[in-house]
Phi, psi and omega in degrees: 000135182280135167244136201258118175259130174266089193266099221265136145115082205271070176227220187278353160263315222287319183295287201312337166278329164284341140336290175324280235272338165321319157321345173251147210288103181119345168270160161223120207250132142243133153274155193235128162196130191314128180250087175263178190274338173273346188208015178294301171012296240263013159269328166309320194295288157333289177306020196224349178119337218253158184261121192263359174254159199272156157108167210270102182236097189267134150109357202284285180335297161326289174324306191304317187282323188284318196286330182281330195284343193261002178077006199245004187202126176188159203227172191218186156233010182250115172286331145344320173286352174307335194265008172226020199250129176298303176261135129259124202246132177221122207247066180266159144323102161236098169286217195217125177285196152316333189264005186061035151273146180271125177264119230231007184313314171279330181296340171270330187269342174270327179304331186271318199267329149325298196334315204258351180272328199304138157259193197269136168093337186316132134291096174272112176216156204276120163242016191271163178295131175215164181266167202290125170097339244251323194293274224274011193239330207231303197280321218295282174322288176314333174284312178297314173287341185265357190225330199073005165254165158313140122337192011148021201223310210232307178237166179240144190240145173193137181253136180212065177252185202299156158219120196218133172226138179291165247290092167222354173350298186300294192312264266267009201242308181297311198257024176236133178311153189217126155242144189277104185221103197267158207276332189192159171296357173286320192304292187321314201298302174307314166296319175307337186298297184306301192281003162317318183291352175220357171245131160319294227266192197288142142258128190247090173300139188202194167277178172274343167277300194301347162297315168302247188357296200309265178339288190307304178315325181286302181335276169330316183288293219292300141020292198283316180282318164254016137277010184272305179317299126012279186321296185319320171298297209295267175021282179288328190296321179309320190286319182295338166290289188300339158282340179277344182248022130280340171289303140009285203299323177291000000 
């Protein structure tokens, strides 16, 4: 039986995953992107085989060209397709304004336009960044109010996110621990399913907050390791001046 899948976000989490999981036997992947004038292209572009990002992506092309020439892949801007998708993955932007607040505007807005298309039993989950509470305080309310359905009754919520580095996609998607963090054990269940089929390393079932958390703390360390790495530079130039202008002097 095919199981049908959905990817909300055609950019550097949405393709390679959906790539991927197009690639597994018995899925069938549509992508969803906006055909705005900045990034609408990239559906012609995607159907067609081709990869739209610049730069060295090893194994993505080859992915890409094999799911479409198989039939097995292929993107829209209509949510309508929504109504036959077992999984919905949703990879949007959620940036940071000026003020280092996160602006949840596409996260929100793809949460009002899915809702009504999900059928019963559908897994909706989140790989995009959010701050802790952001799965059951923001998306929760808006799927539920917008569809007439349950949590964990009618539909499944699960937060799970990426971890991507530009070009390394494919590898940071296969070969990295995934952690899972679901609303109940069916959500958790559902997900282990999915993402079995395309990550190597451990899935590590957890809650949906402590998952949110998980993600901000990695963020933060890495954070943390270059500007502490940024000083240390700044440091040796300092140092590296003043020998050279003891040498100067000798």
């Amino acid at each position: 039986m095919t199981t049908n899948i959905v990817v909300i976000g055609m950019g550097y989490v949405g393709i390679p995953m959906a790539a991927l999981l197009a690639d597994v036997e018995d899925f069938y992947v549509t992508g969803i992107q906006r055909r705005s004038k900045r990034s609408g292209w990239k559906i012609d572009c995607l159907n067609s085989g081709k990869n739209p990002f610049e730069g060295n992506e090893p194994g993505l092309d080859q992915l890409l060209e094999r799911v479409v020439k198989n039939k097995k892949f292929q993107v829209t801007d209509n949510y309508d397709v929504i109504t036959k998708a077992d999984f919905v993955l949703i990879d949007v932007q959620t940036p940071v304004d000026d003020q280092k607040k996160p602006r949840y505007e596409s996260l929100k807005e793809v949460s009002k336009l899915l809702a009504p298309h999900m059928k019963k039993g559908a897994t909706v989950i989140i790989e995009s960044t959010l701050a802790p509470g952001t799965t059951d305080n923001i998306v929760l309310p808006l799927l539920e109010k917008h569809s007439g359905m349950k949590r964990g009754e009618d539909f499944y919520l699960v937060f799970s996110f990426e971890r991507v580095m530009p070009g390394k996609l494919i590898e940071y998607i296969t070969d990295f621990p995934r952690v899972i963090g679901g609303g109940c054990d069916k959500a958790n269940e559902n997900a282990k399913f999915l993402y079995g089929k395309v990550v190597k390393k451990e899935l590590q079932v957890t809650d949906t907050l402590t998952a949110e958390l998980t993600k901000c703390i990695e963020n933060t360390y890495r954070d943390v390791n270059i500007a502490f790495a940024n000083e240390m530079a700044l440091v040796v130039e300092d140092f590296n001046k003043i020998f050279e202008s003891y040498l100067c002097s000798v």
